[in-house]
N, C-alpha and C positions, 0 to 999 in steps of 0.2 A: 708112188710119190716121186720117185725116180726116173722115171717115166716121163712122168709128168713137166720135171723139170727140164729132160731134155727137148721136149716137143716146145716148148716157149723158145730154147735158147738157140734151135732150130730157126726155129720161127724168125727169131731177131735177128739172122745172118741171111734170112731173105728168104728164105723154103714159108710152102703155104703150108696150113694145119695138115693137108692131105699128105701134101711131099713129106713133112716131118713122120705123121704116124707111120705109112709107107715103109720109108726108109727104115726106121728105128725096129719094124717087125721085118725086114729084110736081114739085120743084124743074127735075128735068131737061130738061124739055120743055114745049110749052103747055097738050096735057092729054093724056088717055090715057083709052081705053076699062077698065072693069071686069077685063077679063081681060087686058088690057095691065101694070096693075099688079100685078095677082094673080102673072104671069108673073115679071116685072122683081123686084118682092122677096121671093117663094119662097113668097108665105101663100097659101092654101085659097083657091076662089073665094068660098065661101060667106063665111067668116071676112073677106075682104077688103074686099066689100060691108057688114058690122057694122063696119069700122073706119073706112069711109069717110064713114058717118052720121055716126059720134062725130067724125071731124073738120071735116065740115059744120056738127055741133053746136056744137064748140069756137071755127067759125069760121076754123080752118085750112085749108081745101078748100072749092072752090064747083062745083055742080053744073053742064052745059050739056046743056042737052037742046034734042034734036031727034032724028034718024031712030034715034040711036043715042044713048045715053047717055052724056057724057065730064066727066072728074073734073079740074080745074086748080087748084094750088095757089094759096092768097090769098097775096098780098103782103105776107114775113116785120114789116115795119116795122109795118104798118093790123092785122093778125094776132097780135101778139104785142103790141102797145098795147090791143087790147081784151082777151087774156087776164090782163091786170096787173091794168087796172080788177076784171075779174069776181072775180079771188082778193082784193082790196081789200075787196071790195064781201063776199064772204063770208067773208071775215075779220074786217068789220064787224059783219056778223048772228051768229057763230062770239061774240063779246064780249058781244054784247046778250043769247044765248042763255043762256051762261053767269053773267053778272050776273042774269038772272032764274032762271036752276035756285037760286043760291046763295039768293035770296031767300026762294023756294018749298020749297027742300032743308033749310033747316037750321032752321024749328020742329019736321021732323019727327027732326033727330039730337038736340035737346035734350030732345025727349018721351017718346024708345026708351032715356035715360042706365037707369030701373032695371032695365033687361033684361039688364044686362050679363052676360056669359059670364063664372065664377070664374076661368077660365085667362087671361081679357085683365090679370089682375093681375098674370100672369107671363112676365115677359123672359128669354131665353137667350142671353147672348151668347159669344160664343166665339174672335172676333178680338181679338186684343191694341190694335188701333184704335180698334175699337166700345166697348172696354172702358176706355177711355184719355175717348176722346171722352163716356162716359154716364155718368162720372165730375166730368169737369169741366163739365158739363153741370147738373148737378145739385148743385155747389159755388156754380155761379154762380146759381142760382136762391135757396139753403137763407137762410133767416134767422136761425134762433135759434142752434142747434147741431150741430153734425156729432161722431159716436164713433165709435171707428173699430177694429179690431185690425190689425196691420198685421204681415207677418210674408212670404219668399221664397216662391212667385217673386213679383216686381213686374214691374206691368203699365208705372208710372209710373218715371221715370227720375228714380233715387232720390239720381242723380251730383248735379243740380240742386242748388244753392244751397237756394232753394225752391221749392216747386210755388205756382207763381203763383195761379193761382184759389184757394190757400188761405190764401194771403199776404193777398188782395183781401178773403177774408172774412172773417179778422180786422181789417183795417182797418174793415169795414161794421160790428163788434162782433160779429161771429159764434163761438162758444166751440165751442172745438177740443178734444177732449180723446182721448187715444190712449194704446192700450197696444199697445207692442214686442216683439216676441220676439227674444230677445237674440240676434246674430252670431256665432256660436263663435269661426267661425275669425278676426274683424278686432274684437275687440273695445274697442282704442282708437279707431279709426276709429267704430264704434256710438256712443260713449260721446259723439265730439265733434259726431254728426247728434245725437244727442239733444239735446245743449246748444245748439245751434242753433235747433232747433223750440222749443225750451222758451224763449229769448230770443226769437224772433218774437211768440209771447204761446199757445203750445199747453200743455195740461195735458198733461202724461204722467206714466205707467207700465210699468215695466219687469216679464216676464216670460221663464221660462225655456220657456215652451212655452206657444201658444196652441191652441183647437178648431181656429180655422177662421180665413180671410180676412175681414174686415167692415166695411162701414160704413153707420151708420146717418144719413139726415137729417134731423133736424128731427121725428122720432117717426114719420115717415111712409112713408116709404120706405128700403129695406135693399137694399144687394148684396151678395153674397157669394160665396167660390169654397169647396169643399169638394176634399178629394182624389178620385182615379179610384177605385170604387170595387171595379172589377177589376184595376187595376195597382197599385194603391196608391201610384200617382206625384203629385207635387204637380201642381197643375193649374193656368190660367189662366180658366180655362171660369167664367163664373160665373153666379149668377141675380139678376135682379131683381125684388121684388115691394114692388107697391106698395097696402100693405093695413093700417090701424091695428092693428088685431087681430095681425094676424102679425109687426108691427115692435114691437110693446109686448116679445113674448115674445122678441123679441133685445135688446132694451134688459134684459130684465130678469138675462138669461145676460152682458149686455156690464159692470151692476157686481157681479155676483158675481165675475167675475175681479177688477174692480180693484179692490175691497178689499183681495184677498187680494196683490195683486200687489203690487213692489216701487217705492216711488221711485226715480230715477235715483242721488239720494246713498246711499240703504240699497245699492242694486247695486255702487256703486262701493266702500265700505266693506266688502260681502261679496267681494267679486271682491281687494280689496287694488291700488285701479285709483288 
């Protein structure tokens, strides 16, 4: 069992299974002939000799020659004090390297931007996390304005007082402006999340039915979820692109609803609320 545990923790400081057993049966004695070790931990002779190089190499094993060639293991403490330095030492060159690729690497990613692929405009996300997360991700970035439709199922958890990253961006002066698709079954409950966003400082509008999930920020970027278009079930799934051209033509579908749509006091006045 002991054994056992060192060959893993071997293992994890960079020696392969061979180097570890090797090594650990080199410990047992002063030295050992080639086919003495080969024997003792079950490897190949051929194979046994290629391991006992690498651990000459690594400095874990030292050669003695004379009539017969014998293999004795260095001394774990002088042994494993120069393997520290050497991982230091090329974990040092490992930074240097790196700090010079980024150097060297990145006039060439700023000089390939107009090669771009039309599909890198388009995100899929499909986890209620991801969705959650590229959300307020992009709340926190938006300046001017965020629109939005908003309408079941929600990604966001709608229990919240408020969604804080929208909270943040109205305080920044960010203008909020949403249109709802009305709750059938709770619609006191609707009525008093509306009066709530609308005191925090959001523009609303009330509808009885929207297309689709949306929001747009800042003219630039849009997500959106559409239903399955094989099950016809509401869906979480949504896409993001981020393309002037194609976010204009949702801004332009986002006020043709609210025109037509209702203020919260016309709704409440139709409803007898």
């Amino acid at each position: 069992m002991k054994e056992n545990f060192s060959i893993e923790n071997l293992i994890k400081i960079g020696l392969t299974e061979s180097e570890a057993k090797i090594y650990l049966n080199l410990l047992k004695k002063k030295s050992f002939t080639a086919s003495e070790v080969s024997r003792l931990s079950g490897i190949s002779r051929s194979k046994t000799y290629e391991v006992l190089h690498q651990l000459v190499r690594k400095g874990l094993c030292i050669e003695i020659l004379g009539g017969v060639k014998k293999y004795a293991s260095a001394n774990p403490k002088t042994a494993f004090n120069g393997l520290q330095q050497k991982l230091q030492q090329e974990t040092e060159n490992k930074k240097i390297l790196m700090s010079n690729l980024s150097d060297t690497l990145s006039p060439l990613y700023l000089s390939e931007k107009e090669n771009i692929d039309p599909m890198d405009y388009i995100q899929v996300l499909r986890e209620k996390s991801r969705i959650v997360e590229k959300v307020e991700s992009l709340e926190r970035i938006v300046k001017e304005e965020v629109l939005s439709f908003s309408k079941a199922p929600y990604a966001m958890n709608i229990s919240k007082t408020m969604n804080e990253e929208e909270f943040r961006g109205l305080e920044r002066g960010v203008k909020y402006k949403g249109i709802y698709e009305v709750a059938e079954a709770r619609k006191l409950d609707f009525i008093k999340r509306m009066e709530m966003y609308m005191e925090s400082g959001e523009e609303l509008r009330v509808a009885y039915e929207l297309p689709m999930k949306m929001m747009i920020f800042d003219g630039k970027t849009v997500i959106f979820a559409l239903r399955d278009r094989i099950t016809s079930m509401k869906s979480l799934t949504s896409m993001v692109i981020e393309h002037p051209d194609i976010t204009k033509a949702f801004k332009i579908t986002f006020y043709s609803v609210w025109e037509k749509a209702m203020t919260l006091e016309e709704f409440k006045i139709k409803e007898k609320v």
